[in-house]
C-alpha positions in Angstrom: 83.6 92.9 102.9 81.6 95.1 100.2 81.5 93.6 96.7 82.3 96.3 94.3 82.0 94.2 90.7 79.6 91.1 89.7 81.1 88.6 87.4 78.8 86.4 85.1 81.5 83.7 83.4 80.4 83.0 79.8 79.0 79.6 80.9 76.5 80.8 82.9 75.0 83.5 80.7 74.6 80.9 78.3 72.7 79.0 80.7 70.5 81.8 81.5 70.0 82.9 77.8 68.9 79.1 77.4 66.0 79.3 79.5 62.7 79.6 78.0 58.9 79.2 79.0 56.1 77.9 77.1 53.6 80.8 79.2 55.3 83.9 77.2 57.1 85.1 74.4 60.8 85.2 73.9 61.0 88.7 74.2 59.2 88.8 77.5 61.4 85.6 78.6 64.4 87.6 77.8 63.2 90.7 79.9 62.4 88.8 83.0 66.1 87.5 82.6 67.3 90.7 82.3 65.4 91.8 85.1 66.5 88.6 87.7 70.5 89.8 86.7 69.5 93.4 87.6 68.4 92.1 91.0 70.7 89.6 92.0 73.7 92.1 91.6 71.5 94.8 93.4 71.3 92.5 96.3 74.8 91.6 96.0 76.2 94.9 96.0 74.2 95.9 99.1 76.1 95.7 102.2 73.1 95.1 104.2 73.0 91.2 103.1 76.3 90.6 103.6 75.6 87.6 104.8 74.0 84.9 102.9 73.1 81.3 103.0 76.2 78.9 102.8 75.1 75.9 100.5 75.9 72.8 102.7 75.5 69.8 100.3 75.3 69.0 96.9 77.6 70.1 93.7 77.9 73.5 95.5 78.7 72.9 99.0 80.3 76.1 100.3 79.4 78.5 97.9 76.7 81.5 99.0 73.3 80.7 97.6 70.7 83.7 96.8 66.7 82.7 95.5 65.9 85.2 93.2 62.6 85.0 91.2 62.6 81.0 92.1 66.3 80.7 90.4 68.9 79.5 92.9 71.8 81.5 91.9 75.3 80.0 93.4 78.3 82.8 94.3 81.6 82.7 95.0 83.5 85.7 97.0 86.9 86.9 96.4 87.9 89.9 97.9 85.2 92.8 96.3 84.3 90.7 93.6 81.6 88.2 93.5 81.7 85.4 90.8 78.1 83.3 90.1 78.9 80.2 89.7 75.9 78.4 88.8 72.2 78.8 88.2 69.3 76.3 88.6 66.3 77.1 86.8 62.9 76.6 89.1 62.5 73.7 89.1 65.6 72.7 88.2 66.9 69.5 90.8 
């Protein structure tokens, strides 16, 4: 099924808001945020990957996982909507 709308629940834009490196300013940091929400919900919203890794162990068995710009980025499907989840940070065990 095509997914039509990308959620981000409060908790996880704070998570990603909180992320910072010591290599580049805050502004920058805040760009290349932007920039990894842009593409995650492009490749989301495209049917051609409609299927994606299943995580199979861990805190989020079952849910699909996507890699994008080294964050792991953890979705849930219902219907035409896709809800993330969770995000680990690179690095990030």
């Amino acid at each position: 099924m095509k997914i039509q709308q990308v959620e981000w629940p409060l908790p996880v834009r704070k998570k990603l808001l909180s992320f910072r490196s010591k290599h580049f300013t805050p502004e920058e940091t805040y760009d290349f945020i932007i920039q990894t929400i842009l593409e995650t919900e492009d490749i989301l919203m495209n049917p051609v990957y409609g299927k994606m890794y299943i995580e199979e162990t861990g805190k989020y068995t079952g849910f699909m996982r996507l890699v994008i710009r080294r964050f792991r980025i953890y979705v849930k499907q219902i219907g035409t909507k896709a809800i993330v989840v969770g995000v680990k940070f690179p690095g990030e065990k």
